[in-house]
C-alpha positions in Angstrom: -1.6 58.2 71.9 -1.2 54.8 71.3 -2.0 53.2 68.3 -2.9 49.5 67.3 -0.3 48.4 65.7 2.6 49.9 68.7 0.9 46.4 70.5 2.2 44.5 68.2 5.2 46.3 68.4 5.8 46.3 71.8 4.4 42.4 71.9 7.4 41.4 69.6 10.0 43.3 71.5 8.9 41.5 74.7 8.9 38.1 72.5 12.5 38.8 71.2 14.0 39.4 74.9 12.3 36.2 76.3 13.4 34.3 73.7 16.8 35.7 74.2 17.1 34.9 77.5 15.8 31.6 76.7 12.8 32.1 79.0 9.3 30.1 78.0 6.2 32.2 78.1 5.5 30.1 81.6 8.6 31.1 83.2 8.2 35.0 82.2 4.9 34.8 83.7 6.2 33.4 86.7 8.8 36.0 87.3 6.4 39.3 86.7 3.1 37.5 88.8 0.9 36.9 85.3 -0.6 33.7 84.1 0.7 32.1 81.1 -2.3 33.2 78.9 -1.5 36.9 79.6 1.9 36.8 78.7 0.4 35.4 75.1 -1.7 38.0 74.5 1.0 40.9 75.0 3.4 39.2 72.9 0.6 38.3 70.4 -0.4 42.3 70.2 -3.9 41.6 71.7 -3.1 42.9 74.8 -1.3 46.2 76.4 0.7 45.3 80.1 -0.2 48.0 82.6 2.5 50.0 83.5 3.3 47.8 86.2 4.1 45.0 84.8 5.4 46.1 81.6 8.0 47.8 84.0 8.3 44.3 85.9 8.9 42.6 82.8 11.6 45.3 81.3 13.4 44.8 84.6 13.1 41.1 84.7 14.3 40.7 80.8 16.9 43.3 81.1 15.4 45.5 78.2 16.8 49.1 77.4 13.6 51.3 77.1 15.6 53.1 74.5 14.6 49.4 72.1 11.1 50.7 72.4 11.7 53.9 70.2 13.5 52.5 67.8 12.5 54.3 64.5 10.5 57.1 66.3 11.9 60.3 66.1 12.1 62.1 69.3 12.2 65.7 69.3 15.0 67.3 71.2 14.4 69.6 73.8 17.5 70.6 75.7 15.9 72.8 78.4 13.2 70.4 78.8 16.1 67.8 79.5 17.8 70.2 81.8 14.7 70.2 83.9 14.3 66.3 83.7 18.1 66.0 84.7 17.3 68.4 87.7 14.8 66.8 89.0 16.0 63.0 88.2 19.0 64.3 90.8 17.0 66.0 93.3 15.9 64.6 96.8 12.4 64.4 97.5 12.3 67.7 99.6 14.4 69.4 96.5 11.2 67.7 94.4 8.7 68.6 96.3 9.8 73.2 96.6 10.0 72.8 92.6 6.5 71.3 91.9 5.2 74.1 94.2 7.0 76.9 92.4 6.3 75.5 89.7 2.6 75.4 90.7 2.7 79.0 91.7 4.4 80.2 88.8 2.4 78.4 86.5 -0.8 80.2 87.9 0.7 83.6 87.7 1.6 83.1 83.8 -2.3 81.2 83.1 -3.8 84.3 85.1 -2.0 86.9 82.8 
């Protein structure tokens, strides 16, 4: 869950990659399809983007996603990353056997 202060957080990153790509608030706003004003009140913490456009605008200002957990310990789960890794190089017909086994099996284990 999100807390209050990760919009400030997140606000500030955004800020800092504008201004390092020497982009105005006007001109970000432009490039993701939001007015001027909303741009403002993400960077200013008032404000979450939806998902779409916060990925719009870590695409347009070139951000690493890693930036955004900075300081946040992540717990490591190597089979849990296996999984992820399987599935990010999997086709969509690869995807879409696993999610149904997965169903499946799921099922069987919640039924015992």
């Amino acid at each position: 869950m999100l807390l209050e202060t990760d919009k400030k957080i997140i606000g500030q990153k955004i800020k800092e990659y504008r201004k390092r790509k020497h982009l105005t608030q006007a001109q970000l706003a432009e490039l993701v399809d939001l007015n001027e004003k909303q741009i403002y009140r993400i960077e200013s913490g008032y404000n979450y983007p939806t998902y779409l456009t916060f990925v719009k605008i870590v695409n347009v200002l070139e951000i690493d996603i890693n930036d955004f957990t900075v300081g946040i310990e992540v717990e490591s789960n190597p089979l849990k990353d296996s999984i992820i890794h399987i599935a990010n190089t999997s086709s969509n017909i690869e995807l879409k056997t696993y999610y149904e086994l997965i169903k499946i099996i799921r099922k069987n284990l919640i039924n015992k």
